[in-house]
PQR file with spaces between the fields and no chain letter, atoms N, CA, C, O and H, PARSE charges and radii, in Angstrom:
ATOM       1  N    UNK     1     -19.207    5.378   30.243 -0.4000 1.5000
ATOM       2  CA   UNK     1     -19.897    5.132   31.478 -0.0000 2.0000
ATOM       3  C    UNK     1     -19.659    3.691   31.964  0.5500 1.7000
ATOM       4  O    UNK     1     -19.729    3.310   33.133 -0.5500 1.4000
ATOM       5  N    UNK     2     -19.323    2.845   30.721 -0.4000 1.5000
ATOM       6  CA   UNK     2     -19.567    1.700   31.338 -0.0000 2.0000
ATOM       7  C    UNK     2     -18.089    1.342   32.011  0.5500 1.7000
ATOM       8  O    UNK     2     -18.128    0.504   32.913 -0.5500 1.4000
ATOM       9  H    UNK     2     -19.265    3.154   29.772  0.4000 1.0000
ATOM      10  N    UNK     3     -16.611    1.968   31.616 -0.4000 1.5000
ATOM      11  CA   UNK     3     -15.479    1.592   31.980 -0.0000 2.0000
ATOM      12  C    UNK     3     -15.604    2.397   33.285  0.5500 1.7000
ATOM      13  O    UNK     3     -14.515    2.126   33.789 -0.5500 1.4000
ATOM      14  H    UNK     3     -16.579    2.648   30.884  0.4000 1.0000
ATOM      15  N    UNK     4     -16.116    3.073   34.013 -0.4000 1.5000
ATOM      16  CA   UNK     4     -16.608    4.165   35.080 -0.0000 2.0000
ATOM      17  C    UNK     4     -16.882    3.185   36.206  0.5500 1.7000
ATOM      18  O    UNK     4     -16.196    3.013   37.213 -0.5500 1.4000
ATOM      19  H    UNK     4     -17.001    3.293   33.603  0.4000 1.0000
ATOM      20  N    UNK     5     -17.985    2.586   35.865 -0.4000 1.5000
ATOM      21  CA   UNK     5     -19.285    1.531   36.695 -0.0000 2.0000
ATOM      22  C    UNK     5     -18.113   -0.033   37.194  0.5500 1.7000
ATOM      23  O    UNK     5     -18.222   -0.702   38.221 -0.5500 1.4000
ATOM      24  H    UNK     5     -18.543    2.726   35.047  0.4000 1.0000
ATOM      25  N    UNK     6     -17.083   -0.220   36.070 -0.4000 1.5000
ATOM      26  CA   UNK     6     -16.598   -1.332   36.546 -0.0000 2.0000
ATOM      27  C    UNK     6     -14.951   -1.058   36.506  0.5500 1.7000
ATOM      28  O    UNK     6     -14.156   -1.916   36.121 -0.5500 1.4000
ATOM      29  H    UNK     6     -16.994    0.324   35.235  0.4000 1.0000
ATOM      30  N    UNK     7     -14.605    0.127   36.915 -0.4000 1.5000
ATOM      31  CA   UNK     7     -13.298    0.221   37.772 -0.0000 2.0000
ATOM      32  C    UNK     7     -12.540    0.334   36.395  0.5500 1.7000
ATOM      33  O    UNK     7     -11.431   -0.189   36.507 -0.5500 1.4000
ATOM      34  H    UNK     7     -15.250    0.824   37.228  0.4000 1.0000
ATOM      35  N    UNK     8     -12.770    0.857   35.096 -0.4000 1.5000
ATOM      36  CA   UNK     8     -11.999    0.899   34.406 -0.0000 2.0000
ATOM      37  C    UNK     8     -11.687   -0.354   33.581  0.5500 1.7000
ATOM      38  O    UNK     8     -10.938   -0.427   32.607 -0.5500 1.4000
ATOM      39  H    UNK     8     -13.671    1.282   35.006  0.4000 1.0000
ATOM      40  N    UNK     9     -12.420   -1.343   34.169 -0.4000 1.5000
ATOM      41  CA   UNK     9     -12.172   -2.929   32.863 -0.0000 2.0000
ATOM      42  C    UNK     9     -12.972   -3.145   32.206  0.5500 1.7000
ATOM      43  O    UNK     9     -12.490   -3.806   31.286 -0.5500 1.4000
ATOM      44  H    UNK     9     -13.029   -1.284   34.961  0.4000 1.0000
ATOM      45  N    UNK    10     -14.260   -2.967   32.021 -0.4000 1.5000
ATOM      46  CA   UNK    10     -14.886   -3.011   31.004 -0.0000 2.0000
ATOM      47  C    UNK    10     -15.886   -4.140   31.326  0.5500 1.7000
ATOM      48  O    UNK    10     -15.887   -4.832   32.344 -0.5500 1.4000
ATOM      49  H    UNK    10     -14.652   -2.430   32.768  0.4000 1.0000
ATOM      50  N    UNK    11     -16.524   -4.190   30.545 -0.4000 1.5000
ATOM      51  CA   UNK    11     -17.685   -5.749   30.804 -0.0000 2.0000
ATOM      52  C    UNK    11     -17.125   -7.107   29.867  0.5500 1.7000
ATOM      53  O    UNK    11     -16.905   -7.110   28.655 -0.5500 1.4000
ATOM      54  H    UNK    11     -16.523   -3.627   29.718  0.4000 1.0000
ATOM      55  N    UNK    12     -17.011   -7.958   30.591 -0.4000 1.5000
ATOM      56  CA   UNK    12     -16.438   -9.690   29.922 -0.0000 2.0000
ATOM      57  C    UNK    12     -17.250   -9.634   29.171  0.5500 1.7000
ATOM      58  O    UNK    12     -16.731   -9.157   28.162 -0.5500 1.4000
ATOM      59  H    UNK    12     -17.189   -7.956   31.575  0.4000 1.0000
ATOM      60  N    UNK    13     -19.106   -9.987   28.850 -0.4000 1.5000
ATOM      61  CA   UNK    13     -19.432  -10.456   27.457 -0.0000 2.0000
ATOM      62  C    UNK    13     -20.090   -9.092   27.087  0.5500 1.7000
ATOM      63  O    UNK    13     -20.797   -8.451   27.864 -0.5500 1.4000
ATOM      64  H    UNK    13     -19.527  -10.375   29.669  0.4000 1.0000
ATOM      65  N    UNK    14     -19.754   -8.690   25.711 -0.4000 1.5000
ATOM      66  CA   UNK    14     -20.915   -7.919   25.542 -0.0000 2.0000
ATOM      67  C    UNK    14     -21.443   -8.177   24.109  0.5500 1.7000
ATOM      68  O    UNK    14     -20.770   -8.468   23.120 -0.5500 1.4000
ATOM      69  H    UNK    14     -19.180   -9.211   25.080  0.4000 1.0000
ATOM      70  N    UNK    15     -23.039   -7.982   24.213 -0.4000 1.5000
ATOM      71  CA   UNK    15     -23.389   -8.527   22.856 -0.0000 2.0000
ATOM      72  C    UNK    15     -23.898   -7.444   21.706  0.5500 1.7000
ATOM      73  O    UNK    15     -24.645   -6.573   22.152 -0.5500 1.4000
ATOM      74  H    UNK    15     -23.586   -7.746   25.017  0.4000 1.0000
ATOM      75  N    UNK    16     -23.668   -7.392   20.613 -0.4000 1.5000
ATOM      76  CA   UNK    16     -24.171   -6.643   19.375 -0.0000 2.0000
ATOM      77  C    UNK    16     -25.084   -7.422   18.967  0.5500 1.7000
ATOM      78  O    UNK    16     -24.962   -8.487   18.361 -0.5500 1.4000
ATOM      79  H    UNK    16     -23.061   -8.100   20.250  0.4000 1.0000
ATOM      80  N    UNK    17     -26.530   -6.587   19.488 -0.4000 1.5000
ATOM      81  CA   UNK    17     -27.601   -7.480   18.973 -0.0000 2.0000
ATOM      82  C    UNK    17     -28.341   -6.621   17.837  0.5500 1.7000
ATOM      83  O    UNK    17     -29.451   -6.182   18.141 -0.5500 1.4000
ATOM      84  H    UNK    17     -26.629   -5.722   19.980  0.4000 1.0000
ATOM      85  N    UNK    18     -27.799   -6.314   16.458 -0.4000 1.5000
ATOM      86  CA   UNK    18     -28.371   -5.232   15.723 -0.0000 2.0000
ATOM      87  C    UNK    18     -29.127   -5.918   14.668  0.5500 1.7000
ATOM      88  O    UNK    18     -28.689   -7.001   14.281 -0.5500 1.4000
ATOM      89  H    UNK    18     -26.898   -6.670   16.211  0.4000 1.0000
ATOM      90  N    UNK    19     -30.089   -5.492   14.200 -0.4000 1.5000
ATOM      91  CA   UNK    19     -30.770   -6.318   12.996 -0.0000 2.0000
ATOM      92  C    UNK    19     -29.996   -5.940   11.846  0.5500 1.7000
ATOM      93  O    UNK    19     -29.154   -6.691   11.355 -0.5500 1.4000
ATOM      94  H    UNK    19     -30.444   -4.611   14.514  0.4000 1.0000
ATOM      95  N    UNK    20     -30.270   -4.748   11.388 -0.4000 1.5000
ATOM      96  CA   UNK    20     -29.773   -4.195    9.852 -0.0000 2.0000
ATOM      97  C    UNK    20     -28.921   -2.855   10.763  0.5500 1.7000
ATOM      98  O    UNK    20     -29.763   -2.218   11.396 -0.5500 1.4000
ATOM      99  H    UNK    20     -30.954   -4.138   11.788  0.4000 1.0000
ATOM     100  N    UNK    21     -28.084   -2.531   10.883 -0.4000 1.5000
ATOM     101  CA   UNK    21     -26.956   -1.233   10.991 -0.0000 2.0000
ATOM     102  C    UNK    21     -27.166   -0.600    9.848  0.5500 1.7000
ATOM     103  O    UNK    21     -27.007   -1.140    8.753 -0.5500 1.4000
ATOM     104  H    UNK    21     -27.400   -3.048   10.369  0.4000 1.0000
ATOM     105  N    UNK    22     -27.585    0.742   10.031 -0.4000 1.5000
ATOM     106  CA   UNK    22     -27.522    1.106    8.591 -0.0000 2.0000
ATOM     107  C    UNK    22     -27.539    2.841    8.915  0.5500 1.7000
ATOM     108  O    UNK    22     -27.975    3.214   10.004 -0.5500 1.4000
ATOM     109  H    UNK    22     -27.713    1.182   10.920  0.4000 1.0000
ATOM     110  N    UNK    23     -27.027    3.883    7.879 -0.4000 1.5000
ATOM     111  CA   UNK    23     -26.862    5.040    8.108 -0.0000 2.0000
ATOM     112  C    UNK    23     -25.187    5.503    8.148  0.5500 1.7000
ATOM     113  O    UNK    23     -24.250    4.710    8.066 -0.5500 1.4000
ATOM     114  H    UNK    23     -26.673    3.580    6.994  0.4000 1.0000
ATOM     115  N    UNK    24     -25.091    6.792    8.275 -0.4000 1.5000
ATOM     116  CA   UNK    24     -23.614    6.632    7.483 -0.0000 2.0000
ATOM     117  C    UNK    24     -22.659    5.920    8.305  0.5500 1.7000
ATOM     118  O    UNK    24     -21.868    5.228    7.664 -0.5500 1.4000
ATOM     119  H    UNK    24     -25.853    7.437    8.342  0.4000 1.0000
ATOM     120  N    UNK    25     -22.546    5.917    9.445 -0.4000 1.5000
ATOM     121  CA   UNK    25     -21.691    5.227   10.883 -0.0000 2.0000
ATOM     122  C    UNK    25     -21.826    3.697   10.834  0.5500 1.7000
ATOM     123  O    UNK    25     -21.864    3.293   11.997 -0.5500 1.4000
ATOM     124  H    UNK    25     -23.189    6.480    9.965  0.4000 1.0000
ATOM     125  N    UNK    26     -21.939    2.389    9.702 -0.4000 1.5000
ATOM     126  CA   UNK    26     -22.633    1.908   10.065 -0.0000 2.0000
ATOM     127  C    UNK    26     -22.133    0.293   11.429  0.5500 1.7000
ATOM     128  O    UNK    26     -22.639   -0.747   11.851 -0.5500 1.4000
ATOM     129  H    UNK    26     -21.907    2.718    8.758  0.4000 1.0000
ATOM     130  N    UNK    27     -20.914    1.072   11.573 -0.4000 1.5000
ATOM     131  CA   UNK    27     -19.982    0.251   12.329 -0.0000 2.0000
ATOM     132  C    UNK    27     -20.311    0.931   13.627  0.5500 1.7000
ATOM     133  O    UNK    27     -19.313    0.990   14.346 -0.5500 1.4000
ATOM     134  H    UNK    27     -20.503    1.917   11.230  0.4000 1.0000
ATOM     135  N    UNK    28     -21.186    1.367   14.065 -0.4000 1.5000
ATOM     136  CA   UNK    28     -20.667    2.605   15.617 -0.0000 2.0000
ATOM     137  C    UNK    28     -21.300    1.759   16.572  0.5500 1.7000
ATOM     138  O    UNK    28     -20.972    2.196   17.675 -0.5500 1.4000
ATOM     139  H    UNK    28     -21.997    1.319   13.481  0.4000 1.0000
ATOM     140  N    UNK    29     -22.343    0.366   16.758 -0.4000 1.5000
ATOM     141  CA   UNK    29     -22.836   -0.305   17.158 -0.0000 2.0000
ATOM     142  C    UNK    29     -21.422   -1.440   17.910  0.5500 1.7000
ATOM     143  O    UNK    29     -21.118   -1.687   19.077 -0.5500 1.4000
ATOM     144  H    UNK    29     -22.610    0.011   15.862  0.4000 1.0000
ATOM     145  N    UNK    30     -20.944   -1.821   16.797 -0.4000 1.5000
ATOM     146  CA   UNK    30     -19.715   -2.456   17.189 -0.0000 2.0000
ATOM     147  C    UNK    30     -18.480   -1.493   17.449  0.5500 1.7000
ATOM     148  O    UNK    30     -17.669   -1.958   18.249 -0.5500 1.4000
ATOM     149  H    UNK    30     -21.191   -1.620   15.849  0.4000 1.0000
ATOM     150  N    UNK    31     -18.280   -0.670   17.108 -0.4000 1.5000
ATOM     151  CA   UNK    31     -17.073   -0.044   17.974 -0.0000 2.0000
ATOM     152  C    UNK    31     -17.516    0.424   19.535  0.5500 1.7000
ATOM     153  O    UNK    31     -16.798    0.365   20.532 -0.5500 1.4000
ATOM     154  H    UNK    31     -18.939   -0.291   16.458  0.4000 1.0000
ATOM     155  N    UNK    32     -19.046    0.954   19.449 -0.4000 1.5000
ATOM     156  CA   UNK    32     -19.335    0.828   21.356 -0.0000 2.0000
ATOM     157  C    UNK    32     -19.067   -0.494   21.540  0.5500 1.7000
ATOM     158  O    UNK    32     -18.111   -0.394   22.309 -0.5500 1.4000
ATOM     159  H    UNK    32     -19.629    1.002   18.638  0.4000 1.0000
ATOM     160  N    UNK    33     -19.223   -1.600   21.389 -0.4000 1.5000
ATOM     161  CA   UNK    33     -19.035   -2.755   21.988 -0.0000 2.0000
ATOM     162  C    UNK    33     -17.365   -3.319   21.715  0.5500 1.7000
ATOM     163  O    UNK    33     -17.037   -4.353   22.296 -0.5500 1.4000
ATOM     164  H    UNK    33     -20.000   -1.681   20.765  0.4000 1.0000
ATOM     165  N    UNK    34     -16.639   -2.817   21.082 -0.4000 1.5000
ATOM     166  CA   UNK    34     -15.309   -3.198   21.459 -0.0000 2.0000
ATOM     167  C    UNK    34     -14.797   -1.953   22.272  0.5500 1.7000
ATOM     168  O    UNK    34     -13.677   -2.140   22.747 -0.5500 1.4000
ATOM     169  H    UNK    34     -16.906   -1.977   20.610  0.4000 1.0000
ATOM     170  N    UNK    35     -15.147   -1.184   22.442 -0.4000 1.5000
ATOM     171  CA   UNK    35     -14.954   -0.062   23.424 -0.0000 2.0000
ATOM     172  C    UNK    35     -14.938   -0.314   25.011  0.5500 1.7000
ATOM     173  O    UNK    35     -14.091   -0.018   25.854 -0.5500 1.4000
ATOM     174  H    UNK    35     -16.057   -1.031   22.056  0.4000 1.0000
ATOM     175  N    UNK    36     -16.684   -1.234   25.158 -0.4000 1.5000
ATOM     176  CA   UNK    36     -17.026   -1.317   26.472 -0.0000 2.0000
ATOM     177  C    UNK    36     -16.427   -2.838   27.206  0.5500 1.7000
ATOM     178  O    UNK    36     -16.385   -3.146   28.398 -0.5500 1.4000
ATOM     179  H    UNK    36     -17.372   -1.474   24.473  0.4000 1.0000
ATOM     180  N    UNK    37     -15.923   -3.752   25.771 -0.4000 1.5000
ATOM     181  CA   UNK    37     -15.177   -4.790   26.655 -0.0000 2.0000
ATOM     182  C    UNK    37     -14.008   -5.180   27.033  0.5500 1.7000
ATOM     183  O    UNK    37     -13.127   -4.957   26.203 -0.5500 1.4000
ATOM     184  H    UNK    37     -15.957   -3.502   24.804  0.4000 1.0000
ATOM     185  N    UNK    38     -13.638   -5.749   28.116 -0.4000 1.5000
ATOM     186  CA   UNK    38     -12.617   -5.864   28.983 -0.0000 2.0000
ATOM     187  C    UNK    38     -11.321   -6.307   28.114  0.5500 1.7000
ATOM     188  O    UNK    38     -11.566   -6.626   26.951 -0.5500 1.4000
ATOM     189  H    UNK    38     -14.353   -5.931   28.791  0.4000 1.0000
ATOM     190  N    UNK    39     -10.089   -6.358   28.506 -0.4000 1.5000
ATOM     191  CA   UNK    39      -9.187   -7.194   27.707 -0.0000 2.0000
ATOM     192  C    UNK    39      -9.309   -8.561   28.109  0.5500 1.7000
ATOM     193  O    UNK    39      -9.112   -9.100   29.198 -0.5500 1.4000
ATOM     194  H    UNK    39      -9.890   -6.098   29.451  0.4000 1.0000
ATOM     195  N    UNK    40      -9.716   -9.059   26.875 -0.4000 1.5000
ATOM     196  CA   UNK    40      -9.775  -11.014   26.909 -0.0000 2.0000
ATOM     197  C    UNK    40     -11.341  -10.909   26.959  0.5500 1.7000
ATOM     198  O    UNK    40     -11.835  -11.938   27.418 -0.5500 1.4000
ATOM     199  H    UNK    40      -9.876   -8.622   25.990  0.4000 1.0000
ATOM     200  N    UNK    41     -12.100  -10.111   26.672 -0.4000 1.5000
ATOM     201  CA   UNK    41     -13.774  -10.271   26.920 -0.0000 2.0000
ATOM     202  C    UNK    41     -14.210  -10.436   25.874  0.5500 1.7000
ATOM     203  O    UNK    41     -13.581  -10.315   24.823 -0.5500 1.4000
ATOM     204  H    UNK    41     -11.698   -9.275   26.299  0.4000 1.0000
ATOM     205  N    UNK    42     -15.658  -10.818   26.020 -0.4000 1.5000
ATOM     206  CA   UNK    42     -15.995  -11.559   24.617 -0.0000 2.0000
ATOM     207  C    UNK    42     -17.185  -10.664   23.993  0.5500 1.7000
ATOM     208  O    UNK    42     -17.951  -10.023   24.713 -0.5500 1.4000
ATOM     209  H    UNK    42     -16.169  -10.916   26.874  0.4000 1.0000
ATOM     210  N    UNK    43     -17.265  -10.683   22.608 -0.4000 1.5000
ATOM     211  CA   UNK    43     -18.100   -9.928   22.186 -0.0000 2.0000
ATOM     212  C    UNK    43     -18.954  -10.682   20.716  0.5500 1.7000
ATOM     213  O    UNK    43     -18.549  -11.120   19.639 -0.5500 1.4000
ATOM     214  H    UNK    43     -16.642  -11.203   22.024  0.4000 1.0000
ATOM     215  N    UNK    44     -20.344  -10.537   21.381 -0.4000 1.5000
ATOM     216  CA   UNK    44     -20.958  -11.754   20.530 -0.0000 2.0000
ATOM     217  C    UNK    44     -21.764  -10.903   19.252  0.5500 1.7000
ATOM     218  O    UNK    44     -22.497   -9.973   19.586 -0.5500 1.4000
ATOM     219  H    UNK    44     -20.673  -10.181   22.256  0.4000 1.0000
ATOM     220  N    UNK    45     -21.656  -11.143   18.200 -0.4000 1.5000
ATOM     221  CA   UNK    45     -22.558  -10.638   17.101 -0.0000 2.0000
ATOM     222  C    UNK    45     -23.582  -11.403   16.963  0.5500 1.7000
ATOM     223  O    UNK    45     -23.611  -12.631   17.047 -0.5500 1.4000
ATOM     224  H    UNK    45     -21.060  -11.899   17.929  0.4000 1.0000
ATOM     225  N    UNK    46     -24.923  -10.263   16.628 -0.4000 1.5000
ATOM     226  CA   UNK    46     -26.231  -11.260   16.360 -0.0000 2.0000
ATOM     227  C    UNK    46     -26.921  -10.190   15.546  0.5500 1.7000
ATOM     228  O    UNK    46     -27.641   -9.293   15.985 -0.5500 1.4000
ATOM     229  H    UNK    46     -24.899   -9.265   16.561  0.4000 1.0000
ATOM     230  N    UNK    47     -26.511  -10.481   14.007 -0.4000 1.5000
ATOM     231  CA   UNK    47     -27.032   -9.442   13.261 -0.0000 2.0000
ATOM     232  C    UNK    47     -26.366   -9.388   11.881  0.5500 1.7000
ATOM     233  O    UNK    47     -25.644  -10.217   11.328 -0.5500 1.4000
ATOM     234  H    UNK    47     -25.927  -11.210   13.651  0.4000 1.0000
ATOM     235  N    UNK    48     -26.881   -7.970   11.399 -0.4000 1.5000
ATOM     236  CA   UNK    48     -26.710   -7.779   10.069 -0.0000 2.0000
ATOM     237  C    UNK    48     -25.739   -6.338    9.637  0.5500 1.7000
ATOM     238  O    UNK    48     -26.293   -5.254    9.816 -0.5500 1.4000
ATOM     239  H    UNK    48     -27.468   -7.296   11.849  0.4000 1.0000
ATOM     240  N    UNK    49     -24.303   -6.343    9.074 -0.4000 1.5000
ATOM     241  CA   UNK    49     -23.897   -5.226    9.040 -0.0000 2.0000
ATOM     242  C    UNK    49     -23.668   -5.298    7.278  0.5500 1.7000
ATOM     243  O    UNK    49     -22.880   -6.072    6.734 -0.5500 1.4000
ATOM     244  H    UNK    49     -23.853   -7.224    8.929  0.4000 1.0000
ATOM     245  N    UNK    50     -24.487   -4.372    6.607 -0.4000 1.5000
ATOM     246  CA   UNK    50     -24.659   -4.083    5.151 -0.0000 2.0000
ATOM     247  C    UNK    50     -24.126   -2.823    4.680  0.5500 1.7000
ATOM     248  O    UNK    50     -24.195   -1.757    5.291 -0.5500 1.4000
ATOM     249  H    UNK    50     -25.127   -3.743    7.048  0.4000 1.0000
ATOM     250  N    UNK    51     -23.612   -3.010    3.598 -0.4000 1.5000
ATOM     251  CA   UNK    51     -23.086   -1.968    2.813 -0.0000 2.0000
ATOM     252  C    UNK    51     -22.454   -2.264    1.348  0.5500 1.7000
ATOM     253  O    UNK    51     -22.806   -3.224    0.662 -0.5500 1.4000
ATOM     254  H    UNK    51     -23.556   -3.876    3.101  0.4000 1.0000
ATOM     255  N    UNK    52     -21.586   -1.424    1.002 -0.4000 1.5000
ATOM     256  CA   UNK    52     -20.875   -1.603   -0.173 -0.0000 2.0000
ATOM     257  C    UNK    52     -19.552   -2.064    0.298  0.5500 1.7000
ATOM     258  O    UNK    52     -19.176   -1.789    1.437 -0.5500 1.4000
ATOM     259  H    UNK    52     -21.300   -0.644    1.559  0.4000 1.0000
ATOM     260  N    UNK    53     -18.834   -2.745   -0.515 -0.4000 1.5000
ATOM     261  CA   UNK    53     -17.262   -3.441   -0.317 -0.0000 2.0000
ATOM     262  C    UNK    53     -16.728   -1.746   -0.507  0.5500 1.7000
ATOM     263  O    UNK    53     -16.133   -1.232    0.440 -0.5500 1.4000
ATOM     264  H    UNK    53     -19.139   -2.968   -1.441  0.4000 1.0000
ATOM     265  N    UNK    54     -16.932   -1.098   -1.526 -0.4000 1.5000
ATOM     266  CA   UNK    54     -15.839    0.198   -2.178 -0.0000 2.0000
ATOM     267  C    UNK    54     -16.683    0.850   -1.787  0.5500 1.7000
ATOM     268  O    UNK    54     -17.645    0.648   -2.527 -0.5500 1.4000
ATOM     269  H    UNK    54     -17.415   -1.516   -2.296  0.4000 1.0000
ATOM     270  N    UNK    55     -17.063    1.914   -0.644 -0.4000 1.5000
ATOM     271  CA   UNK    55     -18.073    2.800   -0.715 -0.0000 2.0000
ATOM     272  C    UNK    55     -17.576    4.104   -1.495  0.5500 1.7000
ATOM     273  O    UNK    55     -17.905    5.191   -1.019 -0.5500 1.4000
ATOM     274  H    UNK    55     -16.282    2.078   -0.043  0.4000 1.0000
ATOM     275  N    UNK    56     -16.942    4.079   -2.456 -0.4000 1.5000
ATOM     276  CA   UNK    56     -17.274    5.248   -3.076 -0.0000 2.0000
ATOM     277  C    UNK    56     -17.409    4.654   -4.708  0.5500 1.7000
ATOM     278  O    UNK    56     -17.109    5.466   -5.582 -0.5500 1.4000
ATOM     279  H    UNK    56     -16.674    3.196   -2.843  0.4000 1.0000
ATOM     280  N    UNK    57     -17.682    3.792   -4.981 -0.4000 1.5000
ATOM     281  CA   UNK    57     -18.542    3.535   -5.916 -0.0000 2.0000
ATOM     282  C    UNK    57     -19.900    3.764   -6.114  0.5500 1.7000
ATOM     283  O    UNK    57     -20.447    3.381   -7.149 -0.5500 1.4000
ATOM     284  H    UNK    57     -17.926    3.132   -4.270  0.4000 1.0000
């Protein structure tokens, strides 16, 4: 929707403001946000992304 609203470029800043990400996806917060920004746009993290290094340990 959001490449729709702005002609197909995307939004310049967008921010990942997540506390704890957690559940099996726990990246899907940041892949919408490299999804919805422009080429050369900026994308700010403000948060916590937790897990295991090997998840199948």
């Amino acid at each position: 929707m959001i490449r729709e609203l702005t002609g197909g470029r995307g939004q310049d800043p967008v921010v990942d403001a997540v506390d704890m990400e957690a559940g099996v996806d726990r990246l899907a917060a940041l892949h919408l946000a490299i999804d919805a920004v422009r080429r050369d746009g900026t994308i700010s993290l403000a948060g916590v992304y937790s897990g295991t290094a090997n998840p199948r340990r």
